[in-house]
Residue, then its C-alpha position, 0 to 999 in steps of 0.5 A: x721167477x724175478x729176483x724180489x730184490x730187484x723190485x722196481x720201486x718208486x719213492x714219492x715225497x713233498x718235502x713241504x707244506x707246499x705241493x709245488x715240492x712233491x716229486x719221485x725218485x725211481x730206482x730198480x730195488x728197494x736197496x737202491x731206493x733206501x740208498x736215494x734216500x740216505x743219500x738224500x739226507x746226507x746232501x742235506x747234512x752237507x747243505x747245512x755242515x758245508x765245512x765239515x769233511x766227514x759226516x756221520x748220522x744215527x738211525x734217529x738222525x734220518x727217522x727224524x729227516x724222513x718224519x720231518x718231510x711233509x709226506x714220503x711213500x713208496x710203491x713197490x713193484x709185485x711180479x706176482x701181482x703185476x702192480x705197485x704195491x704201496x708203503x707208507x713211511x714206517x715201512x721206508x724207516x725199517x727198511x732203511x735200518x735194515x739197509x744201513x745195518x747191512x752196510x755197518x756189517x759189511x759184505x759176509 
């Protein structure tokens, strides 16, 4: 039996109006898959803050970067099922909590 977490996922997103901005990013576990996506954010935060050193965000911070894409998904690969499973953008923000949380905790 595979480990669940390393389920291969695929993050789809358009990051405007525009289809010409759809694009994927790929990774080998849902946790891999929530750290593209904060450090997506954070590159975008270093965008817009060139000058600051350190840069810090809330959990409402990112809700609002990942509510503020024109769409964002994610297809989660199921051993049991042999398929990708889709999830929608709710899913992508409490899993990317849970990830964070887990981060701010430290390792046990």
């Amino acid at each position: 039996m595979a480990n669940t977490n390393s389920r291969h996922t695929i993050i789809l997103m358009q990051t405007s109006p525009s289809r010409a901005t759809r694009t994927f990013m790929d990774y080998e576990s849902i946790s891999q898959a929530m750290d593209g996506i904060c450090g997506l954010y954070e590159r975008k935060l270093k965008e817009i803050n060139p000058a600051l050193r350190n840069i810090t965000y809330d959990i409402a911070d990112l809700y609002n970067f990942i509510d503020g894409l024109a769409d964002m998904s994610a297809l989660v690969y199921d051993h049991s099922r042999q398929a990708y499973l889709p999830y929608d953008r709710q899913w992508i923000k409490q899993k990317t909590f849970h990830h964070l949380k887990r981060l701010a905790n430290g390792p046990r």
